[in-house]
Structure formats: structure tokens, C-alpha cells
LOKELO-89924 format. One record per residue: residue number from 1; residue in one letter; x, y, z of N, C-alpha, C in turn. Coordinates in nm, 4 decimals. Each point is the difference from the previous one (the first is absolute). Example, Ala and Ser with C-alpha at 12.3 -4.5 7.8 and 13.67 -1.06 7.14 Angstrom:
2
<rec><seq>1</seq><type>a</type><n_px>1.3190</n_px><n_py>-0.5690</n_py><n_pz>0.7800</n_pz><ca_px>-0.0890</ca_px><ca_py>0.1190</ca_py><ca_pz>0.0000</ca_pz><c_px>0.0900</c_px><c_py>0.1200</c_py><c_pz>0.0000</c_pz></rec>
<rec><seq>2</seq><type>s</type><n_px>-0.0350</n_px><n_py>0.1050</n_py><n_pz>-0.0720</n_pz><ca_px>0.0820</ca_px><ca_py>0.1190</ca_py><ca_pz>0.0060</ca_pz><c_px>-0.0770</c_px><c_py>0.1090</c_py><c_pz>0.0730</c_pz></rec>
This chain:
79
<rec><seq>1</seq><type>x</type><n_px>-0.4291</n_px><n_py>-1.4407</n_py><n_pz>-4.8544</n_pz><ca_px>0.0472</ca_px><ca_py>-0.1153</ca_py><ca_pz>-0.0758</ca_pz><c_px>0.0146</c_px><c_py>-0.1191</c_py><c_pz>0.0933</c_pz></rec>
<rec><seq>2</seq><type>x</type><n_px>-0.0145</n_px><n_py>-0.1054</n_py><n_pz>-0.0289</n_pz><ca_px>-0.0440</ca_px><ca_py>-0.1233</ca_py><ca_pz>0.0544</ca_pz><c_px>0.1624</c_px><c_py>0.0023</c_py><c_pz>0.0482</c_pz></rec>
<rec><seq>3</seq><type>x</type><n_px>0.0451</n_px><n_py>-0.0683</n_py><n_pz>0.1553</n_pz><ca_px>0.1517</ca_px><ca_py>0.0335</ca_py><ca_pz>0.0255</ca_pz><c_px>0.0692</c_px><c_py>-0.1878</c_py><c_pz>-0.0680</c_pz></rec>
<rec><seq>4</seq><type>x</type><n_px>-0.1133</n_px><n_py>-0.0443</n_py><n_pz>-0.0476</n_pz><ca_px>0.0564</ca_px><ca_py>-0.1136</ca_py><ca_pz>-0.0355</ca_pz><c_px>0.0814</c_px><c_py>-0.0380</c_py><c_pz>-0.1720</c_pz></rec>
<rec><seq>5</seq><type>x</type><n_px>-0.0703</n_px><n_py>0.1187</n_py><n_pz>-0.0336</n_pz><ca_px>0.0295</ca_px><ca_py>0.0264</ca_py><ca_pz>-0.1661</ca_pz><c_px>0.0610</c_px><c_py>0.1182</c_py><c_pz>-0.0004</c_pz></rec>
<rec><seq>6</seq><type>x</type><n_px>0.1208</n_px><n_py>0.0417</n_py><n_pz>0.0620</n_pz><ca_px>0.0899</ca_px><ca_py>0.1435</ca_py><ca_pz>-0.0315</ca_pz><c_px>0.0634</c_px><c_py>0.0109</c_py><c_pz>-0.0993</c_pz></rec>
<rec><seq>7</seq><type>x</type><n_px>0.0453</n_px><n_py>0.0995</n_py><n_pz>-0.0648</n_pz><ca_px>-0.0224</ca_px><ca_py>0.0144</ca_py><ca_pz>-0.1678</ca_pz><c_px>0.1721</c_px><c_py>0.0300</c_py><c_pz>0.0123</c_pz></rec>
<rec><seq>8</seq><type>x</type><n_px>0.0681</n_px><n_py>-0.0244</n_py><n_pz>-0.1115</n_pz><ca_px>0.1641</ca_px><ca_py>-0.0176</ca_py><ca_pz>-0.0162</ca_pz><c_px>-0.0341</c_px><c_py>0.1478</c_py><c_pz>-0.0699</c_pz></rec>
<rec><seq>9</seq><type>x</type><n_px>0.1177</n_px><n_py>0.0410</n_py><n_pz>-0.0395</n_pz><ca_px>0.0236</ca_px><ca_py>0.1682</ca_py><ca_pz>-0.0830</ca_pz><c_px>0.0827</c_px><c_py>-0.0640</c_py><c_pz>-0.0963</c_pz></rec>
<rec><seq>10</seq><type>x</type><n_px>-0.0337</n_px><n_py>0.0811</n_py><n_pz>-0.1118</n_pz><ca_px>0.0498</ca_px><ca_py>-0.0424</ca_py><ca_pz>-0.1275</ca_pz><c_px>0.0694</c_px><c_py>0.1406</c_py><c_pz>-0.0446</c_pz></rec>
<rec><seq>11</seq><type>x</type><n_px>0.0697</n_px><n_py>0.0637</n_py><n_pz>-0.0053</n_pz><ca_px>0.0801</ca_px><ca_py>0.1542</ca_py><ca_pz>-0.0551</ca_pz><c_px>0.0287</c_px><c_py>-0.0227</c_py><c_pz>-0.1822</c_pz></rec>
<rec><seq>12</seq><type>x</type><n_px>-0.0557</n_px><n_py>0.0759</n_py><n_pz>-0.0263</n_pz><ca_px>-0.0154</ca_px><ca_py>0.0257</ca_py><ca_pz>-0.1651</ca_pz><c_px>0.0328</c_px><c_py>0.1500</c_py><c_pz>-0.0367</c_pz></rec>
<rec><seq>13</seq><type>x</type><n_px>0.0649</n_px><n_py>0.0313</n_py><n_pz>0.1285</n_pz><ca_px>-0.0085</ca_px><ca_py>0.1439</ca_py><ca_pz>-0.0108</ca_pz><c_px>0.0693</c_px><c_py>0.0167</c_py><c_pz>-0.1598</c_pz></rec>
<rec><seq>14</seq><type>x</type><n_px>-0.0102</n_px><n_py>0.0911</n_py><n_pz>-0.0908</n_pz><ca_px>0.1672</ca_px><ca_py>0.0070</ca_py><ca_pz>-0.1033</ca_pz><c_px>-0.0532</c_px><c_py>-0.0399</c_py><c_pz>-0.0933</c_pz></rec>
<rec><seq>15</seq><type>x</type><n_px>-0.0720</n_px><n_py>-0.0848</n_py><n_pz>0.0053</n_pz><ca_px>-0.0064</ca_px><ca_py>-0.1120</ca_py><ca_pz>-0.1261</ca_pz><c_px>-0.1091</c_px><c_py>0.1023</c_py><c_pz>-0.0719</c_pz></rec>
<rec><seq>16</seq><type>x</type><n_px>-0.0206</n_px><n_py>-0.0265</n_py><n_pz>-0.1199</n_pz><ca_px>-0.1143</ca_px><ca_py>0.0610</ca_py><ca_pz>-0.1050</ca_pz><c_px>-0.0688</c_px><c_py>-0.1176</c_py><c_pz>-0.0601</c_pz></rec>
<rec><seq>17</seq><type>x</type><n_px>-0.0815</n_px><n_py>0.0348</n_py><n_pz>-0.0477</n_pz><ca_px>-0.1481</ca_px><ca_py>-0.0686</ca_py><ca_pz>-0.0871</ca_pz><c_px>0.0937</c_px><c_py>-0.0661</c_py><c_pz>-0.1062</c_pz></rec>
<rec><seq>18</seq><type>x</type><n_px>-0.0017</n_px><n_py>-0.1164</n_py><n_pz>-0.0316</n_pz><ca_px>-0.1173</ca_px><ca_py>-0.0957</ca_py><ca_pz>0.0475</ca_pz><c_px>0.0529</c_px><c_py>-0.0939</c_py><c_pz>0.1478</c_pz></rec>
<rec><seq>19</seq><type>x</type><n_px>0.1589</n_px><n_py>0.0793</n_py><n_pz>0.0329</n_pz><ca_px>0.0287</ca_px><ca_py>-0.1423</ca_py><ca_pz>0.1164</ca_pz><c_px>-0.0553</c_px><c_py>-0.0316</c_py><c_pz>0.1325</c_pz></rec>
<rec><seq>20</seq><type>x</type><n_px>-0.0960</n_px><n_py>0.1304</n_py><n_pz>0.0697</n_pz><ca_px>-0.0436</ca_px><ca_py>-0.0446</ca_py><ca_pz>0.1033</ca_pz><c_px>-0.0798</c_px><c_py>-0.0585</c_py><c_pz>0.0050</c_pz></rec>
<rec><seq>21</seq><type>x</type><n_px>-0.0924</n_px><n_py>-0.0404</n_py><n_pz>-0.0896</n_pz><ca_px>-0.1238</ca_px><ca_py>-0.0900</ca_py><ca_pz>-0.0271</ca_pz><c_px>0.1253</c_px><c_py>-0.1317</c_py><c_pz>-0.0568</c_pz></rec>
<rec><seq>22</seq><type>x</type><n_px>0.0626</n_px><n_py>-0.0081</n_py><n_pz>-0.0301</n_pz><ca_px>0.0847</ca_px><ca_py>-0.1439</ca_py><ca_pz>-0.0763</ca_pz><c_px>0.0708</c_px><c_py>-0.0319</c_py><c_pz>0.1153</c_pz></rec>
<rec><seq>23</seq><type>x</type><n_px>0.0681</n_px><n_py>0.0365</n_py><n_pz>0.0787</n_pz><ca_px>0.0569</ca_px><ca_py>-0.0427</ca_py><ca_pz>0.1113</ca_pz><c_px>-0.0786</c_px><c_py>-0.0289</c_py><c_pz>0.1311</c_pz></rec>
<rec><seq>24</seq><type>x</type><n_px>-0.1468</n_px><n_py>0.0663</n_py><n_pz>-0.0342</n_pz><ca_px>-0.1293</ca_px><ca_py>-0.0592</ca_py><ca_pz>0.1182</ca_pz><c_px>-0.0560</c_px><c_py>-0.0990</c_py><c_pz>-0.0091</c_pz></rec>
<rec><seq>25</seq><type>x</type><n_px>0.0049</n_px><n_py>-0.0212</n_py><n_pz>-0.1274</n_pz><ca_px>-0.0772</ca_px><ca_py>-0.1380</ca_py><ca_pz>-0.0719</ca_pz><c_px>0.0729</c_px><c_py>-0.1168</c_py><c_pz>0.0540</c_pz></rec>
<rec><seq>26</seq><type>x</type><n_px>0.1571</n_px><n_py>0.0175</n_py><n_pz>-0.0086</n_pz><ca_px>0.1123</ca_px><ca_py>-0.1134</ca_py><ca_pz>-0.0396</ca_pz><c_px>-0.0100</c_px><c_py>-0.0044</c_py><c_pz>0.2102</c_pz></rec>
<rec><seq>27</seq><type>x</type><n_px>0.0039</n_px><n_py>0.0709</n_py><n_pz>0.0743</n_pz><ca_px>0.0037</ca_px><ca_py>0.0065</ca_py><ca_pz>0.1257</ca_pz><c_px>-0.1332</c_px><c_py>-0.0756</c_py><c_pz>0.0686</c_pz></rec>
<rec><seq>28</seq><type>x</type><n_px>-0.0719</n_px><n_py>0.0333</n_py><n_pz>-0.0595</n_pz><ca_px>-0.1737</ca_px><ca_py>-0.0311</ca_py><ca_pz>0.0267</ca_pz><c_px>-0.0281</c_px><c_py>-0.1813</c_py><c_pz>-0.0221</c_pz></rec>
<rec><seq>29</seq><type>x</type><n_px>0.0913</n_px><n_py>-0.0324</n_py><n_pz>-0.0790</n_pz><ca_px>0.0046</ca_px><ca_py>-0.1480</ca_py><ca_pz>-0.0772</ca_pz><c_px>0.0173</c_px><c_py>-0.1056</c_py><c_pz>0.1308</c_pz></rec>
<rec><seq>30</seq><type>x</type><n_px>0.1277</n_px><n_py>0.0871</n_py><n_pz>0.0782</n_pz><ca_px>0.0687</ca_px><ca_py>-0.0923</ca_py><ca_pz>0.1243</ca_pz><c_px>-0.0871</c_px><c_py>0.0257</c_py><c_pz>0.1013</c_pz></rec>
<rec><seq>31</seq><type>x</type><n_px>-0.0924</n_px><n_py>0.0386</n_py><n_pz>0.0036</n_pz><ca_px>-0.0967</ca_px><ca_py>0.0611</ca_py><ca_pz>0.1274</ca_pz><c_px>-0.1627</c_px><c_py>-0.1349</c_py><c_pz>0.0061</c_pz></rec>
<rec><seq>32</seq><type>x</type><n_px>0.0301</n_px><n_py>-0.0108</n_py><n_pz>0.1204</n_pz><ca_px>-0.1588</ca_px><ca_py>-0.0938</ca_py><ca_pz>0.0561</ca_pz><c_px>-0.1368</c_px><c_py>0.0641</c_py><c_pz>-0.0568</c_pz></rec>
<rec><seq>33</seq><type>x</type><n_px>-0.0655</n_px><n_py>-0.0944</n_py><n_pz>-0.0101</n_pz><ca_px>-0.1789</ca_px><ca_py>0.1274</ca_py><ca_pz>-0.0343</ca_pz><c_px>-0.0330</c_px><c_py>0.0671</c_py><c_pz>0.1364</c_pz></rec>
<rec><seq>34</seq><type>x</type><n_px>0.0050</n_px><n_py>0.1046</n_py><n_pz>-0.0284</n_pz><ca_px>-0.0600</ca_px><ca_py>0.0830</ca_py><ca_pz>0.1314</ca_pz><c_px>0.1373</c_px><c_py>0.1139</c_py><c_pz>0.0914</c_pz></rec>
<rec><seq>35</seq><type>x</type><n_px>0.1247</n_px><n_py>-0.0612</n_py><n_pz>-0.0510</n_pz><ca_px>0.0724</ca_px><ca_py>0.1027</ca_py><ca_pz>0.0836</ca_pz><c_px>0.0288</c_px><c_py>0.1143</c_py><c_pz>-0.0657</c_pz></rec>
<rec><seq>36</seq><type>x</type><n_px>0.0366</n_px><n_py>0.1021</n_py><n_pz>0.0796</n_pz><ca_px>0.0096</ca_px><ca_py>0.1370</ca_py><ca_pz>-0.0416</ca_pz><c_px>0.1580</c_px><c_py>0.0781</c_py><c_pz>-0.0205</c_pz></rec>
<rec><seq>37</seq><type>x</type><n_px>-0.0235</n_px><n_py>0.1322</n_py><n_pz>-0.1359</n_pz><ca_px>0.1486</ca_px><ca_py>0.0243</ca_py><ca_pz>0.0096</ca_pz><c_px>-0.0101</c_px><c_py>0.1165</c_py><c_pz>-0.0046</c_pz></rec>
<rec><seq>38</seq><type>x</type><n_px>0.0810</n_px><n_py>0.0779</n_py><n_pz>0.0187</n_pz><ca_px>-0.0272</ca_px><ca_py>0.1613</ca_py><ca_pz>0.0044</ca_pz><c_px>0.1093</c_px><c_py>0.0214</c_py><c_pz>-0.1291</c_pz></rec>
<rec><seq>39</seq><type>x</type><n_px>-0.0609</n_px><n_py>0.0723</n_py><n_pz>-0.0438</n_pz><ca_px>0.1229</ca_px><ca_py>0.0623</ca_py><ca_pz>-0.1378</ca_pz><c_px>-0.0205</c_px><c_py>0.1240</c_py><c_pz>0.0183</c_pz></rec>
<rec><seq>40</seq><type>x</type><n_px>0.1088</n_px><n_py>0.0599</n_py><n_pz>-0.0197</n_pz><ca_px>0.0657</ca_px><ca_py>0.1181</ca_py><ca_pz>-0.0112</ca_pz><c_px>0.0352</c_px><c_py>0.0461</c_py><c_pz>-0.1296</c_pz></rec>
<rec><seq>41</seq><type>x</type><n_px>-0.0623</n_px><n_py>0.0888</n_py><n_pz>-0.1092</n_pz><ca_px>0.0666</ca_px><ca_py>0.0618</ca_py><ca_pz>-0.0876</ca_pz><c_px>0.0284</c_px><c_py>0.1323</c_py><c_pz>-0.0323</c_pz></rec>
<rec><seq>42</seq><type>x</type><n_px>0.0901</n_px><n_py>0.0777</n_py><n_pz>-0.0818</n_pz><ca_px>0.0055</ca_px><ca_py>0.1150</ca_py><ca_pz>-0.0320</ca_pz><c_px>-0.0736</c_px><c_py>0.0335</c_py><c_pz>-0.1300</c_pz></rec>
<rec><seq>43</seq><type>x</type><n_px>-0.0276</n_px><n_py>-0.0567</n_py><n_pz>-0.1278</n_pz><ca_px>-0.0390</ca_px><ca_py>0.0062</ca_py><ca_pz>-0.1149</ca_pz><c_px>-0.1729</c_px><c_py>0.0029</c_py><c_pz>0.0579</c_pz></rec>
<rec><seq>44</seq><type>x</type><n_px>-0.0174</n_px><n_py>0.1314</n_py><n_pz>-0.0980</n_pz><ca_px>-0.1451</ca_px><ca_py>0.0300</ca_py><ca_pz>-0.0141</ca_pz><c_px>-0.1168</c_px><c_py>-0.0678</c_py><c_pz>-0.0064</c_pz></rec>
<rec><seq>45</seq><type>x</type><n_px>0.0583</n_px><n_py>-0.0578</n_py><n_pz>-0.1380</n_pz><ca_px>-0.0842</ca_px><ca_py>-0.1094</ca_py><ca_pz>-0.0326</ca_pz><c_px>-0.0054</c_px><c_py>-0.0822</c_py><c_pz>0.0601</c_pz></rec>
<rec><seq>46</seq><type>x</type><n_px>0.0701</n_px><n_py>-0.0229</n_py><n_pz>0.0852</n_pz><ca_px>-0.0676</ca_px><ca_py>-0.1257</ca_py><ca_pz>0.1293</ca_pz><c_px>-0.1533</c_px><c_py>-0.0261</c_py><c_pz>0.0538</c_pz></rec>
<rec><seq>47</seq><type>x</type><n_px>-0.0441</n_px><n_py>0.1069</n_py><n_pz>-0.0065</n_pz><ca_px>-0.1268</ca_px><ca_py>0.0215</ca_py><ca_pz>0.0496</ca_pz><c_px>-0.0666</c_px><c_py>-0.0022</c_py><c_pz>-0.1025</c_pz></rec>
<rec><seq>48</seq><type>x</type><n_px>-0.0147</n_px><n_py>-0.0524</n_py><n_pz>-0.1325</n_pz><ca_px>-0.0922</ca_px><ca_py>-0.0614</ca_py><ca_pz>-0.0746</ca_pz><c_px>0.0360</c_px><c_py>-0.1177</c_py><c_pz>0.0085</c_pz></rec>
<rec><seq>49</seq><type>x</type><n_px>0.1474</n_px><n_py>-0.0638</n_py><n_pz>-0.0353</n_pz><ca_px>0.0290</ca_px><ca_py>-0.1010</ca_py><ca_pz>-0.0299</ca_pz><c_px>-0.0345</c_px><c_py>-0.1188</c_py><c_pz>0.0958</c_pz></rec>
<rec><seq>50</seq><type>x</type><n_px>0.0682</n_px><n_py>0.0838</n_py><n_pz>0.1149</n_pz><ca_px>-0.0447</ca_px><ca_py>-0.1365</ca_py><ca_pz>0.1249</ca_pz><c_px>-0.1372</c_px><c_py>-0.1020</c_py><c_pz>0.0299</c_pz></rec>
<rec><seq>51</seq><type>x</type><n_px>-0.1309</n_px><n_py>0.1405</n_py><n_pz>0.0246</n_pz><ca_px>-0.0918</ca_px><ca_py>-0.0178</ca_py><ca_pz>-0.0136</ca_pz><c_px>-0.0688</c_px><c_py>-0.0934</c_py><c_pz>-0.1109</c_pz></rec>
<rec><seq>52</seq><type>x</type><n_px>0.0631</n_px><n_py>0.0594</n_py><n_pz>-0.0905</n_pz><ca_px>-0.0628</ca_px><ca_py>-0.0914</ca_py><ca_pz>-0.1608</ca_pz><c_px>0.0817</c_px><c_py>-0.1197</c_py><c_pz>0.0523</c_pz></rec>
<rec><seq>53</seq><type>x</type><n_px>0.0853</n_px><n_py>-0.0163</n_py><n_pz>-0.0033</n_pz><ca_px>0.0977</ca_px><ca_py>-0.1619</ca_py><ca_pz>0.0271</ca_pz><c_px>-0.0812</c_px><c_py>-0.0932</c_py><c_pz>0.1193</c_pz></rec>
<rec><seq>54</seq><type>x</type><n_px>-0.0467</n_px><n_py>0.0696</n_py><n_pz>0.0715</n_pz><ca_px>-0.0582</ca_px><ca_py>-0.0531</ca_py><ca_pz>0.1575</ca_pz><c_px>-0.1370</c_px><c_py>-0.1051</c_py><c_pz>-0.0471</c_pz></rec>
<rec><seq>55</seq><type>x</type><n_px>-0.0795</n_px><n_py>0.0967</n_py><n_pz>-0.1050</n_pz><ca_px>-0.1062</ca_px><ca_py>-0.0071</ca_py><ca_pz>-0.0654</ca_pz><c_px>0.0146</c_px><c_py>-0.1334</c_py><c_pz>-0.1204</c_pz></rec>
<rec><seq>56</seq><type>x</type><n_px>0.0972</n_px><n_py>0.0238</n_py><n_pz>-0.0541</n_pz><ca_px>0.0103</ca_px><ca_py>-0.0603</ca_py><ca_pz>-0.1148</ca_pz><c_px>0.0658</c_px><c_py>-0.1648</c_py><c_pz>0.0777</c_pz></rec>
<rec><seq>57</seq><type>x</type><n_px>0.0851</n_px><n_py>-0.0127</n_py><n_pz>0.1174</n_pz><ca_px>0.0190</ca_px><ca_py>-0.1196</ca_py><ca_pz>0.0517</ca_pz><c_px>-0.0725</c_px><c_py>-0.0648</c_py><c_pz>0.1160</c_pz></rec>
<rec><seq>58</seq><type>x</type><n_px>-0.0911</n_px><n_py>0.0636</n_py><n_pz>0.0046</n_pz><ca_px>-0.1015</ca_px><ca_py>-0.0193</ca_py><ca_pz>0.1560</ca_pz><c_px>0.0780</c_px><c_py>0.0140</c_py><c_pz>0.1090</c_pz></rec>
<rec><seq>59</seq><type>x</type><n_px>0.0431</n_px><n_py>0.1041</n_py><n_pz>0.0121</n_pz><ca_px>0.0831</ca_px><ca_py>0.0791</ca_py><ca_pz>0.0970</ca_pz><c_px>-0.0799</c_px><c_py>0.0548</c_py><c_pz>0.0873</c_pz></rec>
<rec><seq>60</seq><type>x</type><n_px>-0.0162</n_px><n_py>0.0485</n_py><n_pz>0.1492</n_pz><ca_px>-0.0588</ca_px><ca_py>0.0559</ca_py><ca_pz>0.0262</ca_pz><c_px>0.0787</c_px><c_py>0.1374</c_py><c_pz>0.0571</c_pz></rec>
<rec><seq>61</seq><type>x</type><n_px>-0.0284</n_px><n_py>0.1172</n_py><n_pz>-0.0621</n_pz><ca_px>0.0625</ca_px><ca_py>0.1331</ca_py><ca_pz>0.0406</ca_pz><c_px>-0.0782</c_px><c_py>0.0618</c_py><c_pz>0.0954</c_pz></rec>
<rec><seq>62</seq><type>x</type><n_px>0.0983</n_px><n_py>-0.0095</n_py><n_pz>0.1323</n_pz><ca_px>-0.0582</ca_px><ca_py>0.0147</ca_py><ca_pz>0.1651</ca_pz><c_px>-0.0600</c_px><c_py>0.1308</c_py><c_pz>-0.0001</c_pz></rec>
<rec><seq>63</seq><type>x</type><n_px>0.1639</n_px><n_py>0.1048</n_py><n_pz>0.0221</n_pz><ca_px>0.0084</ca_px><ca_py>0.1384</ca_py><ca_pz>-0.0049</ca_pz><c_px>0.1037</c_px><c_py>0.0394</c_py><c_pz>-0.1052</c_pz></rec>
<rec><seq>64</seq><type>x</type><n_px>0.0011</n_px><n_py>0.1245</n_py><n_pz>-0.0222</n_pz><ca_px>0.0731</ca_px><ca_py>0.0895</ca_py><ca_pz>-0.0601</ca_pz><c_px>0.0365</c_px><c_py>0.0930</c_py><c_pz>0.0817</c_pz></rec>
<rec><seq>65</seq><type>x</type><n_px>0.1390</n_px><n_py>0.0721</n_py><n_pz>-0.0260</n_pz><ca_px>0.0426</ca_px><ca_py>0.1308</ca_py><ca_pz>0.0859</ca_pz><c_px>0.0562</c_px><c_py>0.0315</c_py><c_pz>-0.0894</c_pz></rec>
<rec><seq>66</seq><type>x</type><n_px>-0.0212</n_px><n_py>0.1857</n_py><n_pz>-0.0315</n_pz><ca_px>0.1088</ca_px><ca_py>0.0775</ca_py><ca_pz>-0.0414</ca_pz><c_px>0.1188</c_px><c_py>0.0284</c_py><c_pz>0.1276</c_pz></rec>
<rec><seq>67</seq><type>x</type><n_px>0.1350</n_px><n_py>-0.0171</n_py><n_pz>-0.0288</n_pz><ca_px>0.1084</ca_px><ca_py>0.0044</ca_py><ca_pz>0.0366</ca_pz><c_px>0.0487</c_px><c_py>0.0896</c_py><c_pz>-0.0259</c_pz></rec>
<rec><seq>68</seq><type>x</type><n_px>0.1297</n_px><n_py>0.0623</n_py><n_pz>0.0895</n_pz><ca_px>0.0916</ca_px><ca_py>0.1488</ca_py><ca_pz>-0.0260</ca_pz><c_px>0.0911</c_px><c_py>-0.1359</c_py><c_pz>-0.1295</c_pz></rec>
<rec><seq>69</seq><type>x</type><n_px>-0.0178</n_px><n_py>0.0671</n_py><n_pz>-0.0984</n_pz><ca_px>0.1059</ca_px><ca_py>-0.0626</ca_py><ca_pz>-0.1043</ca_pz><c_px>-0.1214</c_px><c_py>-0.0926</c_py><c_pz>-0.1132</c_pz></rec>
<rec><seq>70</seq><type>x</type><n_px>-0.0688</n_px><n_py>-0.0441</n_py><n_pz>0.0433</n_pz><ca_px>-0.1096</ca_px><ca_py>-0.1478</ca_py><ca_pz>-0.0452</ca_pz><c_px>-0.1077</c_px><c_py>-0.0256</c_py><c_pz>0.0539</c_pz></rec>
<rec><seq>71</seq><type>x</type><n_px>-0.0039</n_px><n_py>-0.1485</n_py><n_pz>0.0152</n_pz><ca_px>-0.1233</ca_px><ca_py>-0.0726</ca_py><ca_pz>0.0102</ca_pz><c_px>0.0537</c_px><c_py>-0.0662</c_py><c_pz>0.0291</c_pz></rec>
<rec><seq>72</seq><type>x</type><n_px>-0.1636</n_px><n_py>-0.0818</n_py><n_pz>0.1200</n_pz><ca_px>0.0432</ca_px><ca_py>-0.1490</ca_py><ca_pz>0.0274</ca_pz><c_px>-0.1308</c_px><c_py>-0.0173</c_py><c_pz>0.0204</c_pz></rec>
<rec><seq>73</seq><type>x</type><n_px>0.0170</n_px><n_py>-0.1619</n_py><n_pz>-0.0208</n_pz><ca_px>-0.0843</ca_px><ca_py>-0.0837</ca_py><ca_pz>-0.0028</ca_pz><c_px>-0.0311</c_px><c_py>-0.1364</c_py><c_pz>0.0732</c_pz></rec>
<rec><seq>74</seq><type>x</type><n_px>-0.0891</n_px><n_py>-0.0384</n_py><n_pz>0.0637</n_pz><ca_px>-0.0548</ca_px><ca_py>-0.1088</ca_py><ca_pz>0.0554</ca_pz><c_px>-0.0351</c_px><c_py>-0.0767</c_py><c_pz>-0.0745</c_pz></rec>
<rec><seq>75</seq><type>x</type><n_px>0.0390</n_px><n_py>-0.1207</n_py><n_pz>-0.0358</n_pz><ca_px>-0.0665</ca_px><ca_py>-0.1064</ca_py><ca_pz>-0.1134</ca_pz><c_px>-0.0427</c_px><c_py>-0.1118</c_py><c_pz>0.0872</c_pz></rec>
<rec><seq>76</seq><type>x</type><n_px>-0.0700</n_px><n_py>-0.0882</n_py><n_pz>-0.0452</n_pz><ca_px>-0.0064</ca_px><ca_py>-0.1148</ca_py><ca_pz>0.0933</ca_pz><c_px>-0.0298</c_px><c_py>-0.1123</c_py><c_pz>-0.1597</c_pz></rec>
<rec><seq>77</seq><type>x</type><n_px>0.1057</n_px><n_py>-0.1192</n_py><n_pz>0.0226</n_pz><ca_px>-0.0005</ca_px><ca_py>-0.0660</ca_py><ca_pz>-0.0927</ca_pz><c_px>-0.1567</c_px><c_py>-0.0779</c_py><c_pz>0.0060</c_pz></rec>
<rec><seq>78</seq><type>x</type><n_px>-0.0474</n_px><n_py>-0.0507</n_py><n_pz>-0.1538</n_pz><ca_px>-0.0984</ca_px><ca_py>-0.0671</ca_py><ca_pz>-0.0110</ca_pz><c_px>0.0116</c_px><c_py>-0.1343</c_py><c_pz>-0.0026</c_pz></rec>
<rec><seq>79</seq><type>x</type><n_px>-0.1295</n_px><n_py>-0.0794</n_py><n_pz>-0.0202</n_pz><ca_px>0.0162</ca_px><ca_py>-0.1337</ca_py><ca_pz>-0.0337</ca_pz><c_px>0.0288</c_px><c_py>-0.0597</c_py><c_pz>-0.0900</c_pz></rec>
């Protein structure tokens, strides 16, 4: 990762469908084009939702990791 664009952590751990995609969106709003955030969730459905959200706002979804507990995610805001 570029050391000039280091990505903040976002913890969603807890939360369920639909808020980790609604609280990424509302987080994503205050963010420059191009910087990166790592989210953290526990809810399953994260791993459709995110992706589709990334897609659906010209998001770009870096990486994915399965986590002991979740998922996380690399986003990098769009233009």
C-alpha cells in the first residue's frame, strides 16, 4: 500500500445488516477521492453487501479478509 495513503479502521464489529453498509456510506461521505478505510465487521452479510455498495458507489474494494469473528475490508474511496 502506497505509505502515503494509509487506510483509518472503521469497527462495525456487532452491528447487523443493513448498518454496516449505512454507517460506511455516511463515513465514506467525509473521506477525500482516493483514501482508504479498513472496516471491520461481524455480520455475514457483509460480504455481499460491502462489495455490492463498493460497486454500486464507485468504490474501489482493495482486499477482503476472513477474520477470527468477521471480515474486513480495504475500500478506497472513489471520485
Amino acid at each position: 500500500m502506497d505509505e502515503n495513503n494509509v487506510a483509518a479502521r472503521y469497527d462495525l464489529r456487532g452491528l447487523k445488516c443493513p448498518l454496516p453498509v449505512l454507517k460506511t456510506k455516511k463515513r465514506m461521505t467525509a473521506l477525500e477521492p482516493g483514501a482508504r478505510i479498513w472496516v471491520e465487521t461481524s455480520d455475514p452479510l457483509a460480504t455481499v453487501d460491502i462489495p455490492h455498495f463498493c460497486s454500486e458507489y464507485g468504490h474501489k474494494l482493495l482486499e477482503t479478509h476472513s477474520v477470527e469473528g468477521g471480515h474486513r475490508f480495504l475500500i478506497e474511496k472513489g471520485s
